[in-house]
KEVO-20817 format. One record per residue: x, y, z of N, C-alpha, C in turn; residue number from 1; residue in one letter. Coordinates in Angstrom, 3 decimals. Each point is the difference from the previous one (the first is absolute). Last residue first. Example, Ala and Ser with C-alpha at 12.3 -4.5 7.8 and 13.67 -1.06 7.14 Angstrom:
! KEVO-20817
+----------+----------+----------+----------+----------+----------+----------+----------+----------+------+-------+
!      nc1 !      nc2 !      nc3 !     cac1 !     cac2 !     cac3 !      cc1 !      cc2 !      cc3 ! zapa ! vexlo !
+----------+----------+----------+----------+----------+----------+----------+----------+----------+------+-------+
!   12.850 !   -2.250 !    7.080 !    0.820 !    1.190 !    0.060 !   -0.770 !    1.090 !    0.730 !    2 !     S !
!    0.290 !   -5.720 !   -0.070 !   -0.890 !    1.190 !    0.000 !    0.900 !    1.200 !    0.000 !    1 !     A !
+----------+----------+----------+----------+----------+----------+----------+----------+----------+------+-------+
***
This chain:
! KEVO-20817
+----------+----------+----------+----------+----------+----------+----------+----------+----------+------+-------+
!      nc1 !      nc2 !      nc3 !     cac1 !     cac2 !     cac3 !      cc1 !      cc2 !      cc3 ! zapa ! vexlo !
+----------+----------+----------+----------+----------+----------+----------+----------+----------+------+-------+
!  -29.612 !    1.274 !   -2.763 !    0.542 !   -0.676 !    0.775 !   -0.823 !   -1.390 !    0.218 !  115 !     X !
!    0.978 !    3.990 !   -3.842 !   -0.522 !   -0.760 !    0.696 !    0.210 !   -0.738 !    0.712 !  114 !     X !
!    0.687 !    3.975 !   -3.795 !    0.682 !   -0.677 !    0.444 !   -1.354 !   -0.443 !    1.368 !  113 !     X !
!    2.053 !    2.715 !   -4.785 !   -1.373 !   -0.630 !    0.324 !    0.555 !   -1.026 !    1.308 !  112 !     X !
!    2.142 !    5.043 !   -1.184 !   -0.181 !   -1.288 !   -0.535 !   -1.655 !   -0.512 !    0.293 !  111 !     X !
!    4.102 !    2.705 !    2.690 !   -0.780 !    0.634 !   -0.937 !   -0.152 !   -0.995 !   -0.933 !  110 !     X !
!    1.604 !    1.964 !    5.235 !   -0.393 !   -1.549 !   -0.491 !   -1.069 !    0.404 !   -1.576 !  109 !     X !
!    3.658 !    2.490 !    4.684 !   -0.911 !    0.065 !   -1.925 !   -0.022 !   -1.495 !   -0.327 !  108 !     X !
!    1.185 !    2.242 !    5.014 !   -0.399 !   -1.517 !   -0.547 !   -0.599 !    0.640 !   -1.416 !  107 !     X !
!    3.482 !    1.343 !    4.902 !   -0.809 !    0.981 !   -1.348 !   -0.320 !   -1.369 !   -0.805 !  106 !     X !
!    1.186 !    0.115 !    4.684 !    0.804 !    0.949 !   -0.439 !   -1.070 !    0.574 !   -0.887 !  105 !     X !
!   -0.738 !   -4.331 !    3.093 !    0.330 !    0.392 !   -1.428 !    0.469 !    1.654 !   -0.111 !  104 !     X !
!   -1.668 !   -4.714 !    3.378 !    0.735 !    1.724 !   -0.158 !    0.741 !   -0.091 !   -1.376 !  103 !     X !
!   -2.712 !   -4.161 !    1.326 !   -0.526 !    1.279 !    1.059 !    0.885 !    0.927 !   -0.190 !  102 !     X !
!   -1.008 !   -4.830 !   -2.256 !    0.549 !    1.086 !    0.070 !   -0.724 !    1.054 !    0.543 !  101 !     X !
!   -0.345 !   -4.817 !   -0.626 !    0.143 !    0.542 !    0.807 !    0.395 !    1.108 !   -0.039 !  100 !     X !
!   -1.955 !   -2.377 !   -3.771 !   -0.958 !   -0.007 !    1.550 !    0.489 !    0.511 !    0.971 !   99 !     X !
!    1.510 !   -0.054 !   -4.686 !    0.095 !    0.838 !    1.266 !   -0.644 !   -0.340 !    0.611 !   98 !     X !
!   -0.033 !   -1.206 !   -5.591 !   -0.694 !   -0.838 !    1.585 !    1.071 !    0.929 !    0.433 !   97 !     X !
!   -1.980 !   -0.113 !   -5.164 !    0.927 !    0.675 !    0.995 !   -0.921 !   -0.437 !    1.590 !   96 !     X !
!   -0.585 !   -1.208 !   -5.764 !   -0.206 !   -0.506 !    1.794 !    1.047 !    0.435 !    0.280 !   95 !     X !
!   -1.602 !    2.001 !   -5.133 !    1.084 !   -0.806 !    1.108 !   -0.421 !   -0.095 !    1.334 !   94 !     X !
!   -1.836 !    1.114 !   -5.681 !   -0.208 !   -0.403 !    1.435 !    1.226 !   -0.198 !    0.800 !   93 !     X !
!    1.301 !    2.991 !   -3.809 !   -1.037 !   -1.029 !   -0.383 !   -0.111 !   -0.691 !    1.870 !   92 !     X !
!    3.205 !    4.058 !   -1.041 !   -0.874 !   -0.166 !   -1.119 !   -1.259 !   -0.664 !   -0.021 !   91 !     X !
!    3.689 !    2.703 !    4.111 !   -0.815 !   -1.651 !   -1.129 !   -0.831 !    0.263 !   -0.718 !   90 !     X !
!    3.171 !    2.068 !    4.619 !   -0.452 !    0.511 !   -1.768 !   -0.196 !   -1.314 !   -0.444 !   89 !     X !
!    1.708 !    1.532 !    5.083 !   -0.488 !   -1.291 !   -0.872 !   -0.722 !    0.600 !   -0.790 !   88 !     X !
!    2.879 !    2.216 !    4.710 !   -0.436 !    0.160 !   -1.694 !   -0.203 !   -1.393 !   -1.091 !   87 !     X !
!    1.448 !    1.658 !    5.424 !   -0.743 !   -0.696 !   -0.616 !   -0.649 !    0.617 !   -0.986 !   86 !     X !
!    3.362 !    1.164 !    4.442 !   -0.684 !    0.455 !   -1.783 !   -0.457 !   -1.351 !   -0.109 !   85 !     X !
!    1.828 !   -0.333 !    4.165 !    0.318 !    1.437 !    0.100 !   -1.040 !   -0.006 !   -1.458 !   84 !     X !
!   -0.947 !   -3.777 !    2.752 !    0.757 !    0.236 !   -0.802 !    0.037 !    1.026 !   -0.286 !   83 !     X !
!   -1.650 !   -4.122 !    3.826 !    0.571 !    1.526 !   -0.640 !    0.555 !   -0.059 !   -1.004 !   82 !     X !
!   -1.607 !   -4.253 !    1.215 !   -0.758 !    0.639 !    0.703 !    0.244 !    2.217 !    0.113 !   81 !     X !
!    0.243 !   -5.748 !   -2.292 !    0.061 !    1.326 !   -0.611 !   -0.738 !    1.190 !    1.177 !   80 !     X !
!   -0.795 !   -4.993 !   -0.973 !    0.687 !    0.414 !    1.427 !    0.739 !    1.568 !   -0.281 !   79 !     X !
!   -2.400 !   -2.161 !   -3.741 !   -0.657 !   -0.559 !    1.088 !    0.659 !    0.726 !    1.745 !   78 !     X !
!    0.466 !    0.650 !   -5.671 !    0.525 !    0.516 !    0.794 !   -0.493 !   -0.246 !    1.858 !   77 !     X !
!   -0.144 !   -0.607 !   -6.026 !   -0.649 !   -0.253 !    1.705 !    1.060 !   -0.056 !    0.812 !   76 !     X !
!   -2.094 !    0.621 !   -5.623 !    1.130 !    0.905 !    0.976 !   -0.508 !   -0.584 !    1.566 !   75 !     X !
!   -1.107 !   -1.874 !   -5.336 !   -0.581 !    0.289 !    1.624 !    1.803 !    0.667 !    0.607 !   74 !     X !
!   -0.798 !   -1.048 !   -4.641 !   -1.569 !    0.022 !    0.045 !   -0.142 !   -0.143 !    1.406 !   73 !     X !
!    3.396 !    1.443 !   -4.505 !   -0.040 !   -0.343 !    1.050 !   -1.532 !    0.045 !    1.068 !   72 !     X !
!    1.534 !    0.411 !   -5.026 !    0.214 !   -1.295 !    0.603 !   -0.640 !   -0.353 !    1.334 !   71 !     X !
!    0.299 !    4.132 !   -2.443 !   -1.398 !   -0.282 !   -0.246 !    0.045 !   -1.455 !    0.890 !   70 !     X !
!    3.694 !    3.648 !    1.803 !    0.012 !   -0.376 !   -1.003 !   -1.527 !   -1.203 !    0.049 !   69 !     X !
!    0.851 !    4.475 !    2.972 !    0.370 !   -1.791 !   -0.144 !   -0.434 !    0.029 !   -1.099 !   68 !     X !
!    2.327 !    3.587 !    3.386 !   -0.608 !    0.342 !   -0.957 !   -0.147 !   -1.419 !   -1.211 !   67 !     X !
!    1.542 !    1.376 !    5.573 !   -0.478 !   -0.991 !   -0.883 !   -0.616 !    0.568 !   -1.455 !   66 !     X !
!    2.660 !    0.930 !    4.741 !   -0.248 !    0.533 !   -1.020 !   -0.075 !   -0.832 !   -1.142 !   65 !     X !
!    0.388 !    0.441 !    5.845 !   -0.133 !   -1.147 !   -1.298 !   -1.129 !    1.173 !   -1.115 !   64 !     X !
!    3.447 !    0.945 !    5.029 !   -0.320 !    0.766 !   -1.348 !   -0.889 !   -1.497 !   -0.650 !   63 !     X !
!    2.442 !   -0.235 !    4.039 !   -0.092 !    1.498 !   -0.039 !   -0.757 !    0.083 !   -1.173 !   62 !     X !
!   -1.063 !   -4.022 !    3.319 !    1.191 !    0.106 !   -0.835 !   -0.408 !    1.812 !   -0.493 !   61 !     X !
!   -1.321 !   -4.404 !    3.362 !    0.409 !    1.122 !    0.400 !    0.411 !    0.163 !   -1.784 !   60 !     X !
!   -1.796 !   -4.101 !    1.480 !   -0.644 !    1.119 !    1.013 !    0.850 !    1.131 !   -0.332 !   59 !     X !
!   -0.210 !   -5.744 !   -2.564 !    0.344 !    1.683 !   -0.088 !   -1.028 !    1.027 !    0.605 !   58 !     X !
!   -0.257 !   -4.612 !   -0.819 !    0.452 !    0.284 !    1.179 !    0.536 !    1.353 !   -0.430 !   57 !     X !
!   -1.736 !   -2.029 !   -3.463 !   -0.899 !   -0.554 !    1.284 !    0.648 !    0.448 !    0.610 !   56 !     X !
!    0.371 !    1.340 !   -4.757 !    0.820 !    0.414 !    1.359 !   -0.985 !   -0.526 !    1.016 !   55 !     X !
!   -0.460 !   -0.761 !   -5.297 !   -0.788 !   -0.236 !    1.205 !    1.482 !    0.278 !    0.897 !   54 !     X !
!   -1.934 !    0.645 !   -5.606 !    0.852 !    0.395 !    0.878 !   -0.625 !   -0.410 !    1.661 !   53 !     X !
!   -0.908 !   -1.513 !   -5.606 !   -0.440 !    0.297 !    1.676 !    1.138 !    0.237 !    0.657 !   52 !     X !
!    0.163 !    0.056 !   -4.977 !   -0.830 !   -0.496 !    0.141 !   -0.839 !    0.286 !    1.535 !   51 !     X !
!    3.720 !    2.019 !   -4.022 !    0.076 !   -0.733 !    1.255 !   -1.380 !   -0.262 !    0.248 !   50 !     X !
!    2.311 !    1.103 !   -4.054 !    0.092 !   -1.434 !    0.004 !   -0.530 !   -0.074 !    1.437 !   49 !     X !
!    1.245 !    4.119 !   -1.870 !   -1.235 !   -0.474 !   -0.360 !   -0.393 !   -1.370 !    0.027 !   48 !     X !
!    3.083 !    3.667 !    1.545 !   -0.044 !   -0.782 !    1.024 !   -1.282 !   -1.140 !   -0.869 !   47 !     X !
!    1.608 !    4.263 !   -1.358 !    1.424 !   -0.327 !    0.299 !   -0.294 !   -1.216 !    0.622 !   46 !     X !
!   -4.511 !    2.434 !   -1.479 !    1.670 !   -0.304 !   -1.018 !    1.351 !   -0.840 !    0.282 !   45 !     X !
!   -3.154 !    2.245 !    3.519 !   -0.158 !    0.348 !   -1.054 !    0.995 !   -0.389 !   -1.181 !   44 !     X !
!    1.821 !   -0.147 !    5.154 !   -0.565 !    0.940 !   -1.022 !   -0.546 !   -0.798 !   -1.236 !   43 !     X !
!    1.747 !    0.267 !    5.547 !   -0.748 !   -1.093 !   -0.903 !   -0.056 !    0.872 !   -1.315 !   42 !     X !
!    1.874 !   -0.393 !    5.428 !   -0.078 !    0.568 !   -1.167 !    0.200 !   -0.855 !   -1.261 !   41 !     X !
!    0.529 !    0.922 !    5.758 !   -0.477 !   -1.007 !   -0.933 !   -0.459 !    0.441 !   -1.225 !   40 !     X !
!    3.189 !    2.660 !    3.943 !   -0.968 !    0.022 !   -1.032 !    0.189 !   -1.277 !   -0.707 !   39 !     X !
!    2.901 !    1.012 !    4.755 !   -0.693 !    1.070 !   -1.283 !   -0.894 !   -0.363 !   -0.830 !   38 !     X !
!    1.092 !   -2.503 !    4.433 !    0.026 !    1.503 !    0.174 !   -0.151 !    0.779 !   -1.279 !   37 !     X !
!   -1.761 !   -4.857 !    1.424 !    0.865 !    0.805 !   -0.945 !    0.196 !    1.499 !   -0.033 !   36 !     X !
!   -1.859 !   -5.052 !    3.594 !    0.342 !    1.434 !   -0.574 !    0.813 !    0.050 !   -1.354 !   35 !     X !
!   -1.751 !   -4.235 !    1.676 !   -0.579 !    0.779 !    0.578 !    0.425 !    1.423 !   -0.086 !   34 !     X !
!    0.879 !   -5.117 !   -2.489 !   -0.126 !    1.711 !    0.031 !   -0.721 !    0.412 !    0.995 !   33 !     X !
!   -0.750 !   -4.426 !   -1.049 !    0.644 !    0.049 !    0.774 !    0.632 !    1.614 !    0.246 !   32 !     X !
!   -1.970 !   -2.162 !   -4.806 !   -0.196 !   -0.419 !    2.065 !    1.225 !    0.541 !    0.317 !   31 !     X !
!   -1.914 !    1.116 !   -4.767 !    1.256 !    0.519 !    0.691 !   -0.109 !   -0.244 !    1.379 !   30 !     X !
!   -2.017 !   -1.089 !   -4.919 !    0.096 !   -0.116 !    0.882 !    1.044 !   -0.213 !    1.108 !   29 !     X !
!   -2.131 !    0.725 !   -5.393 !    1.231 !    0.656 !    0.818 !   -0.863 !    0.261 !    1.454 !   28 !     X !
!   -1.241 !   -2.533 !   -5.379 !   -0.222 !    0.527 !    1.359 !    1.103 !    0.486 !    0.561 !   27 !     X !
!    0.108 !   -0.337 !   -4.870 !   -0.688 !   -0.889 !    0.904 !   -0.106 !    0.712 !    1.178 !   26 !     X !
!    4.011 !    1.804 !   -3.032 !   -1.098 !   -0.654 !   -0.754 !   -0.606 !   -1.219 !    1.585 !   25 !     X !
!    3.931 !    4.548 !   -1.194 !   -0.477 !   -0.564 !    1.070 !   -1.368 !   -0.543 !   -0.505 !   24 !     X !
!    3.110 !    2.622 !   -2.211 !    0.432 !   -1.131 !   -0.507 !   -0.933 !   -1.276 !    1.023 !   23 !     X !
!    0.937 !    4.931 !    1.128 !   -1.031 !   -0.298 !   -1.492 !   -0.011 !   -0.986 !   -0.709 !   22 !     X !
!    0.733 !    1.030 !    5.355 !    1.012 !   -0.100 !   -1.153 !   -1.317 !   -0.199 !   -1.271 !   21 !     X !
!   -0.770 !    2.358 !    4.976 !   -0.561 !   -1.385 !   -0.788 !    0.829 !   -0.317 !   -1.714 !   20 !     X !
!    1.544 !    2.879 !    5.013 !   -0.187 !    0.436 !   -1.359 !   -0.384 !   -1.432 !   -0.200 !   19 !     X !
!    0.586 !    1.563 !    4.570 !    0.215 !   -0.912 !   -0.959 !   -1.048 !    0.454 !   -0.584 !   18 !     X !
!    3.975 !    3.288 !    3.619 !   -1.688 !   -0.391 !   -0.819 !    0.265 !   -1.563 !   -0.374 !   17 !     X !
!    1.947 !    1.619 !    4.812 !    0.063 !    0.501 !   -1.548 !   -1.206 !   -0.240 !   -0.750 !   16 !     X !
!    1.468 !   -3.019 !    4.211 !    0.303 !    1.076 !   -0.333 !    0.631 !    0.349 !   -1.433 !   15 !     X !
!   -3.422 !   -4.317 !    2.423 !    1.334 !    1.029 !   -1.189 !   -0.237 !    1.059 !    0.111 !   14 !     X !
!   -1.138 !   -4.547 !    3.146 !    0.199 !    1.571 !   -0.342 !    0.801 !    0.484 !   -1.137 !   13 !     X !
!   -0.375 !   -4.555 !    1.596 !   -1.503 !    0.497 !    0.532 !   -0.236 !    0.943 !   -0.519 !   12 !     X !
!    2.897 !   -4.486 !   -1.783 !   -0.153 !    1.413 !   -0.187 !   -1.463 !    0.267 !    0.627 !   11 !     X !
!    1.728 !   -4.335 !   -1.444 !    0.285 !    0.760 !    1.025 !   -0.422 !    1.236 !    0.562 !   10 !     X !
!   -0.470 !   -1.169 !   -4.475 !   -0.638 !   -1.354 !    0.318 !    0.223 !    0.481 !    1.920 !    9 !     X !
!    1.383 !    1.800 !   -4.701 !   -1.151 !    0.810 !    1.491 !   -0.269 !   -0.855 !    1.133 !    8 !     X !
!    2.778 !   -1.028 !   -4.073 !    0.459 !    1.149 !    0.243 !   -0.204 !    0.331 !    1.498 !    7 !     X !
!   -2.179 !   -4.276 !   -2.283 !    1.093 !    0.159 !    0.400 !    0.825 !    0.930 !    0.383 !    6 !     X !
!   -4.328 !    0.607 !   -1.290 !   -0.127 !   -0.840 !    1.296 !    1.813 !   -0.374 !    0.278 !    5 !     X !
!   -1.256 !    2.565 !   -3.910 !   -0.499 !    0.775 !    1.669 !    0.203 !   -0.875 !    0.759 !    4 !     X !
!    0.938 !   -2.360 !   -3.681 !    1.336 !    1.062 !   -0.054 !   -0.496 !    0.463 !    1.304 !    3 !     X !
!   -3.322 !   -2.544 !   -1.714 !    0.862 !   -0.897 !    0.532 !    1.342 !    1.363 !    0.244 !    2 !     X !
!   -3.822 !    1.366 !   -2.251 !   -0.243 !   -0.147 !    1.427 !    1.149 !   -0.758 !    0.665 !    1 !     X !
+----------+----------+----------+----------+----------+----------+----------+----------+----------+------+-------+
***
């Protein structure tokens, strides 16, 4: 977390994708983001150390493709208000939060999952 906050720490918008490195262990919280024009992405395996993901201020982004590893146990997304795709695959319970989302494109959600 200390690297996101020093990299991101500024940062409203990324243009392009972020990829979750497979080396990525604990939470991953990203203030202050409010857009990503390409894809949040997660896979199965490559990420098994991660735990919670939280974009509080994230309203806009093109893609979050999540396929989560057993670790991980909430996806939130509080200010999340469009996203072209939405794909989340899971094995074992996960808290997924959107309270604000109003336009979606296309939403697969396949698992056990709860808000």
């Amino acid at each position: 977390q200390t690297d996101v906050d020093t990299n991101f720490g500024t940062c409203t918008s990324i243009e392009g994708d972020l990829s979750i490195d497979t080396n990525y262990s604990g939470y991953l919280n990203l203030p202050g983001v409010v857009n990503i024009s390409g894809t949040i992405a997660g896979w199965d395996g490559t990420t098994p150390n991660l735990t919670s993901l939280l974009f509080p201020d994230l309203e806009s982004v093109g893609q979050i493709s999540l396929d989560v590893a057993d670790s991980l146990k909430a996806v939130q997304f509080p200010s999340l208000v469009s996203v072209a795709n939405l794909s989340i695959t899971g094995s074992v319970p996960l808290n997924l939060n959107f309270p604000s989302l109003e336009n979606a494109s296309r939403i697969n959600l396949e698992g056990y999952f709860s808000r």
